[in-house]
C-alpha positions in Angstrom: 187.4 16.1 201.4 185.9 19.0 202.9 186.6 21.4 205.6 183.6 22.2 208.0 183.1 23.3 211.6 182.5 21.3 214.0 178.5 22.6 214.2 177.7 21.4 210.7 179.3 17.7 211.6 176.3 15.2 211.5 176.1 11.3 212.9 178.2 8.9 209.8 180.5 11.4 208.8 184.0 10.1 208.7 187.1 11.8 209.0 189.6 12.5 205.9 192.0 13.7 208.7 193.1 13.0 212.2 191.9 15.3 214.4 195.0 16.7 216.4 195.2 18.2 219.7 197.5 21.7 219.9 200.5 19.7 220.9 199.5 17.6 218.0 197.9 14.8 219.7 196.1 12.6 217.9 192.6 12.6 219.5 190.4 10.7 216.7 191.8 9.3 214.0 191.4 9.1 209.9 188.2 7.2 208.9 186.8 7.3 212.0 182.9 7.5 211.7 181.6 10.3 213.7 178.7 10.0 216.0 176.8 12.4 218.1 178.4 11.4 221.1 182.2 11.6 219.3 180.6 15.1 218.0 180.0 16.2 221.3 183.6 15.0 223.1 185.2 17.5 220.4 182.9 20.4 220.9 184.0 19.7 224.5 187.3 19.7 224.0 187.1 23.1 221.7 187.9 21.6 218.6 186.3 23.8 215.7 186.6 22.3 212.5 187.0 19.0 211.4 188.0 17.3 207.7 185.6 14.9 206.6 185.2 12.9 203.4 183.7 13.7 200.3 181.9 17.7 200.5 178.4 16.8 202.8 177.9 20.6 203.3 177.0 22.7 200.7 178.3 26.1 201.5 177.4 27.4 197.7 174.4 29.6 199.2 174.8 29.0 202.9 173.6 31.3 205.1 172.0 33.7 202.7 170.6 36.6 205.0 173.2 36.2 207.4 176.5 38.5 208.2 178.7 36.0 206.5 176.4 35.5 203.5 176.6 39.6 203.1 180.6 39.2 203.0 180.8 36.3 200.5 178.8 38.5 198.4 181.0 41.6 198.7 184.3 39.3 198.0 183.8 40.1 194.5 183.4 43.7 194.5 186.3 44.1 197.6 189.2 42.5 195.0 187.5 43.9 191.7 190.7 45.9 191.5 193.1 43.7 191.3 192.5 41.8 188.0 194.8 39.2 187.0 197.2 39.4 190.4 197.4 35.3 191.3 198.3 36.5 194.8 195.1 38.2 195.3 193.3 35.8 193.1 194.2 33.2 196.4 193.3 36.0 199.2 190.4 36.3 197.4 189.5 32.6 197.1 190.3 31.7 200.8 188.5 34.1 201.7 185.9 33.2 200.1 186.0 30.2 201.3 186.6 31.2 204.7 182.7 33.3 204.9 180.9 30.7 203.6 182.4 28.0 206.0 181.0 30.6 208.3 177.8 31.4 206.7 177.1 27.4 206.8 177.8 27.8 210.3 175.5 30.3 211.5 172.6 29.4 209.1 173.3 26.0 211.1 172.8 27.4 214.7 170.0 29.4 213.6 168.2 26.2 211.8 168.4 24.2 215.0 167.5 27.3 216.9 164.3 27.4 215.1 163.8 23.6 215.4 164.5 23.7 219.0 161.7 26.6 219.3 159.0 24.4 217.3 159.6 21.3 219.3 159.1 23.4 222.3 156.0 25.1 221.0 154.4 21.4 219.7 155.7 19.9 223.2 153.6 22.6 224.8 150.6 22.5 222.7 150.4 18.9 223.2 150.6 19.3 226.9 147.2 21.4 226.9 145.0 19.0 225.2 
């Protein structure tokens, strides 16, 4: 099971977990198959992240050239003091964890930013012949 935002969910995921309001509110429910219309009802409602099945996303090298990318690659050198210290080993890890969640993320938005450009541009060039 894997923990992603709600950006990276695609059409035929399913959920490991309910998804729960703040009062805790079951909204959708374990197993349920996502679809871009269920997608967009929880953007709507502000949900960020979701837990789906199995690890879809790769988040080894997400993002690389973004802000969170940078940070993941600092984690290392940012608890190099620390050693052996298992409470740091698991700030360390969660963090970890946390940036590249994040890097996925924003490599995400930028991918479909991009996308959105060149189907603008081909729409455009089509529309002049």
């Amino acid at each position: 099971m894997q923990k992603i935002p709600i950006d990276l969910a695609r059409p035929g995921m399913k959920l490991a977990r309910p998804v729960l309001k703040d009062g805790g509110m079951v909204i959708m429910a374990e197993g349920m198959e996502l679809s871009d219309s269920l997608i967009a009802r929880l953007a709507a409602m502000k949900i960020e992240r979701i837990t789906v099945e199995g690890h879809p996303v790769d988040l080894g090298g997400a993002g690389a050239g973004t802000r969170y990318a940078e940070r993941v690659e600092r984690i290392e050198v940012l608890f190099r003091g620390y050693g052996e210290d298992k409470w740091m080993a698991r700030v360390k890890e969660r963090m970890g964890q946390y940036f590249r969640i994040k890097a996925a993320a924003q490599e995400a938005k930028m991918k479909a930013a991009q996308d959105g450009a060149a189907a603008t541009d081909n729409g455009a060039a089509g529309a002049g012949e």
